[in-house]
N, C-alpha and C positions, 0 to 999 in steps of 0.2 A: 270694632265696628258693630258689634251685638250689641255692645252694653248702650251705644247712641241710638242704635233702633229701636230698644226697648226702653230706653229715655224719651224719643223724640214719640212714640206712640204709646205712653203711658199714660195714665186720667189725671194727673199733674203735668204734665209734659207741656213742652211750646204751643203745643196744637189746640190748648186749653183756657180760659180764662181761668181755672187754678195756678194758671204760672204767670201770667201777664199783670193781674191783679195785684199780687206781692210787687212784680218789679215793680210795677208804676206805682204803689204805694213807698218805696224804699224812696222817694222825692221826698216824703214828711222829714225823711230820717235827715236826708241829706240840708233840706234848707232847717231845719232843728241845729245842726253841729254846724251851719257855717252863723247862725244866731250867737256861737257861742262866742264869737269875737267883738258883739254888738255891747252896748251900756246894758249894765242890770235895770236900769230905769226905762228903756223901750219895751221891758217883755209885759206882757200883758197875764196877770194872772188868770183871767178867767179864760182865757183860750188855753192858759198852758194846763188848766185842771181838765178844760172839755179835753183835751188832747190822751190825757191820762186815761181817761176814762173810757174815752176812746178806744185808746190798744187795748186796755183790759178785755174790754167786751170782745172786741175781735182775735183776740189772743184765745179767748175761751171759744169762741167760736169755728177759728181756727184747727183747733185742737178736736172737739167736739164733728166736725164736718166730717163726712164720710167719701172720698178716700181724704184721711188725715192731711191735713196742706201743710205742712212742715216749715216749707218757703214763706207763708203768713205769718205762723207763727214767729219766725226769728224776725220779719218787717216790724213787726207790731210789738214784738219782745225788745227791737233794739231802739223803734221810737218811744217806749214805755221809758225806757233809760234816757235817753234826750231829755224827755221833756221834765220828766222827776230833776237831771240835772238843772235844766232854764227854769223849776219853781224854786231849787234849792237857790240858786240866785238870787232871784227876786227875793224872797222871804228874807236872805241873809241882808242885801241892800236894805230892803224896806224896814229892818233892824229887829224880824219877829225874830231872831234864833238868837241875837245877844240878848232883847228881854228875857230870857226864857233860864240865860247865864248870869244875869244880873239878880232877877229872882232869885237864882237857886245861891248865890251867894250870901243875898242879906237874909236869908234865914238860919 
């Protein structure tokens, strides 16, 4: 019962938008990996890079905030993965990572 009391009133805790913020960010994560069952040809590269770069900043930021937000960090660490996955796609579809195999053959 302690350890929930000093959960539920701590400066990440429920009672915070340090805790509320991650949940309702962990939606990116969620609609990102149900993406992963779509066509490579719906995903949009330039949303999946803003996306990227997106967590990055917030990842740092995350990290960087004072009391440290932990919770962010792993949101924004696990949508950084998502989305790195939906450009790996794209890119493979769109055929930049066989040119890249085909190059490195004919030389």
């Amino acid at each position: 019962m302690a350890y929930f009391r000093a959960f539920w009133n701590s400066p990440v805790g429920p009672k915070t938008s340090h805790f509320w913020g991650p949940v309702a960010n962990f939606r990116f994560v969620v609609a990102g990996a149900a993406d992963m069952n779509k066509p490579p040809e719906m995903i949009s590269a330039n949303m999946t890079s803003v996306m990227c770069i997106y967590s990055v900043l917030y990842m740092r930021f995350a990290w960087m905030v004072r009391p440290r937000n932990y919770l962010l960090l792993a949101c924004h660490a696990s949508n950084e993965t998502v989305q790195l996955s939906q450009f790996y796609r794209w890119a493979n579809a769109n055929g930049y990572l066989s040119r890249k195999k085909d190059e490195a053959a004919s030389r």
